[in-house]
SERO-4910 file (N, C-alpha, C, O; in steps of 0.05 Angstrom, whole numbers):
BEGIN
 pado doro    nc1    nc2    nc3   cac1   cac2   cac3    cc1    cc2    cc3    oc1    oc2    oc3
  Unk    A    245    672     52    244    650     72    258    626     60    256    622     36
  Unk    A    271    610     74    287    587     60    269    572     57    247    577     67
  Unk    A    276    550     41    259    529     38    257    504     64    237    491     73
  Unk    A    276    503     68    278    480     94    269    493    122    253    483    138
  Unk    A    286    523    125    288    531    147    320    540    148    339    537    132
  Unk    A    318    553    171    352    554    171    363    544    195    351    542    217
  Unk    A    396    535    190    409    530    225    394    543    250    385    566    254
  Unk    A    395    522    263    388    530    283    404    521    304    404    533    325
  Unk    A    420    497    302    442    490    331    457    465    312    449    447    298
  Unk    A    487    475    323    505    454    308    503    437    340    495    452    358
  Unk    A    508    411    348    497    397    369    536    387    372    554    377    358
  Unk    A    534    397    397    564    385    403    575    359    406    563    340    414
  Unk    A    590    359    401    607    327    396    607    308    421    613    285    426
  Unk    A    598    324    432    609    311    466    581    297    468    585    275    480
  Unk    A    555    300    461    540    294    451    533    265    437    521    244    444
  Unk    A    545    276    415    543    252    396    568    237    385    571    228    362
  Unk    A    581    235    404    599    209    405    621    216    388    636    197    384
  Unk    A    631    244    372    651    260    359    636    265    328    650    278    312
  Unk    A    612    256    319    599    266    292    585    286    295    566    291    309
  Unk    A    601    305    272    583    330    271    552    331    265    541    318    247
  Unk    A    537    354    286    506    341    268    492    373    265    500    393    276
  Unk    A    477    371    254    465    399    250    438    399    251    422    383    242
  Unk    A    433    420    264    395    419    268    382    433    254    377    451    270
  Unk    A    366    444    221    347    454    222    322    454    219    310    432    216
  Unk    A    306    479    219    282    484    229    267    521    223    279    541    215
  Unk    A    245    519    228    236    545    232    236    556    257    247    578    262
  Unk    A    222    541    275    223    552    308    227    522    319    206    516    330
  Unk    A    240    507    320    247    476    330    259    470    311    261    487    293
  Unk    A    272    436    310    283    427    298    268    409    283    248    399    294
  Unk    A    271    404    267    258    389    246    263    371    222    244    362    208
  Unk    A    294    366    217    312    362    201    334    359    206    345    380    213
  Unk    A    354    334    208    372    340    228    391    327    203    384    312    184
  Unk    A    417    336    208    443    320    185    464    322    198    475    342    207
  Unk    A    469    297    199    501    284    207    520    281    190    517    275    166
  Unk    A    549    285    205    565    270    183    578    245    185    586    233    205
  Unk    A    580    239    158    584    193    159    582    191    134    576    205    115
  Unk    A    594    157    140    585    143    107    565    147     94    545    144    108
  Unk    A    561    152     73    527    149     52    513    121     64    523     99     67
  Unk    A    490    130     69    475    112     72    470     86     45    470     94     21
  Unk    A    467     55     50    465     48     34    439     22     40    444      4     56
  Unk    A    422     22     30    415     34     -1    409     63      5    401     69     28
  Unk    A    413     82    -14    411    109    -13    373    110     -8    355     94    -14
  Unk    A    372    135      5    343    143     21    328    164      5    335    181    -11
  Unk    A    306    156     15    292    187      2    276    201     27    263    196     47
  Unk    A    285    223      8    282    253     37    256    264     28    256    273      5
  Unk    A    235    265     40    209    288     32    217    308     46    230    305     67
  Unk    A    208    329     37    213    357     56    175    373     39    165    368     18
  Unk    A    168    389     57    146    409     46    151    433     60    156    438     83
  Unk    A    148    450     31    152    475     36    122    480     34    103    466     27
  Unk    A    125    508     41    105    516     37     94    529      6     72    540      8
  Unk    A    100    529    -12     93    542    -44    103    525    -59    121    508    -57
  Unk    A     84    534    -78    104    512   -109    116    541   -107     97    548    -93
  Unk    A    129    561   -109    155    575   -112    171    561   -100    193    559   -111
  Unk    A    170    550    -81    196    545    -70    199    522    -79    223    521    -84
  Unk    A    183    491    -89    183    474    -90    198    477   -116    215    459   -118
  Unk    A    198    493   -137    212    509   -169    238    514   -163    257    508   -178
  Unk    A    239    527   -135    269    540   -121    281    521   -123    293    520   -144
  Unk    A    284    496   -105    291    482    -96    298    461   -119    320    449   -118
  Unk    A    280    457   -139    287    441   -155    313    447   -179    329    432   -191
  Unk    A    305    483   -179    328    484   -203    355    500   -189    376    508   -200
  Unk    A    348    501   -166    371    508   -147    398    475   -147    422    473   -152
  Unk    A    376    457   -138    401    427   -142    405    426   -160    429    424   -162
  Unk    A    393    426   -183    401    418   -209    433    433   -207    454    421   -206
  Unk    A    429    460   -205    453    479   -216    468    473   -198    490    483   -203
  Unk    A    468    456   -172    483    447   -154    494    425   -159    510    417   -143
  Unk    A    489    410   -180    498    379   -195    481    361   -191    484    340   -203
  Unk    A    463    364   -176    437    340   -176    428    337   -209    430    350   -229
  Unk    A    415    310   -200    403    303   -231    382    298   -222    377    285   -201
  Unk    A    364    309   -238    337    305   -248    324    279   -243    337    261   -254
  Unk    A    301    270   -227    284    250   -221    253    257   -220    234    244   -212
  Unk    A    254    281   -231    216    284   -236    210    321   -231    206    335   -211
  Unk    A    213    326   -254    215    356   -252    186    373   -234    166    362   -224
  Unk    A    191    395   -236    161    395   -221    134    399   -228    131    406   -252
  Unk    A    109    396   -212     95    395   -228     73    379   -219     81    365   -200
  Unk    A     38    372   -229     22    357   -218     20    332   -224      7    325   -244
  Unk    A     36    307   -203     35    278   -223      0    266   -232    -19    263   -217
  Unk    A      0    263   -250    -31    252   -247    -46    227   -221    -67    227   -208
  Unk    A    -26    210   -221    -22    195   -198    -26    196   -170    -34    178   -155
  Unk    A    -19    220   -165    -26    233   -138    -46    251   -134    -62    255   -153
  Unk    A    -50    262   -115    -77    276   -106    -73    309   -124    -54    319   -135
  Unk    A   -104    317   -119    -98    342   -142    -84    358   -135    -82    372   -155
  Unk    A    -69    368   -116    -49    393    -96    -33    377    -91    -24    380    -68
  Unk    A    -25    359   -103     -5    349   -101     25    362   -115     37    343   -125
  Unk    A     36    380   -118     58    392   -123     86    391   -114     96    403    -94
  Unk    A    101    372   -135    123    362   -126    153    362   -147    152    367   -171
  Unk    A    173    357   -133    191    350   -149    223    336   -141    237    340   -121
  Unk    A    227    323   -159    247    304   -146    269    302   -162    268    297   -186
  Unk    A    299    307   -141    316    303   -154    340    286   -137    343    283   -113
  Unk    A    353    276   -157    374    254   -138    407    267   -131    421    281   -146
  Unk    A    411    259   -111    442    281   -101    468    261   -104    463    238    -99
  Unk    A    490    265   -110    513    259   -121    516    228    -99    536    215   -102
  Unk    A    499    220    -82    505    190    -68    477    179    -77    470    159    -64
  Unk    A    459    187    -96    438    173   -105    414    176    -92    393    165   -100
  Unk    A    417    194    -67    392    188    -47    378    207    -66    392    224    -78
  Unk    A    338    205    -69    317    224    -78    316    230    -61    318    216    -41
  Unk    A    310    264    -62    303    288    -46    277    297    -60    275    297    -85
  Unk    A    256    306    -42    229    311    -56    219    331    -42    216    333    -18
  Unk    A    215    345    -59    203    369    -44    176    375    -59    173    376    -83
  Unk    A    153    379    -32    128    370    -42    103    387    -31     95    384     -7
  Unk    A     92    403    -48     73    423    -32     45    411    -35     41    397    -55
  Unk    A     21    416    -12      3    403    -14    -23    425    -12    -46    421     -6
  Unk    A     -5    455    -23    -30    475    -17    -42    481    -38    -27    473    -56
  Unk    A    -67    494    -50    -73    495    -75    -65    520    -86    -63    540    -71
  Unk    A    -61    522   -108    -56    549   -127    -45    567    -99    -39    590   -101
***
């Protein structure tokens, strides 16, 4: 199973004014990405999967994708106890976090 979800509808231009945009999701949309300038100040994205496997996937999947490291994964003390997360930043600076809240 992906971690996000997968495509589910590229949204036609006629639409949205000539920017490409993309929808995914599991059974709806849920996540949507356009294309454009980097947002500035750069954003941060939560996403939850469902497992710390995937939340592991996901983290050393960007890395090897050129992301850098912003909080490997793992239980912060700071947050709640199922709190399982990890964060990394993407080549325009925005944190991406991907964050499970189920136990063991």
């Amino acid at each position: 199973m992906p971690i996000v979800g997968s495509l589910l509808a590229i949204t036609s231009e006629d639409f949205t004014e000539g920017v490409k945009d993309g929808d995914f999701g599991q059974d709806r949309a849920a996540f949507w990405l356009s294309e454009g300038s980097a947002q500035s100040p750069p954003i941060h994205i939560a996403l939850a999967p469902q497992t710390r496997a995937q939340v592991d996937a996901f983290y050393y999947a960007a890395l090897y994708a050129g992301g850098t490291d912003n909080g490997e994964p793992g239980l912060p003390p700071h947050y709640h106890t199922n709190y399982y997360g990890a964060f990394v930043l993407d080549p325009d600076s925005n944190n991406v976090e991907m964050v499970c809240h189920a136990p063991v």
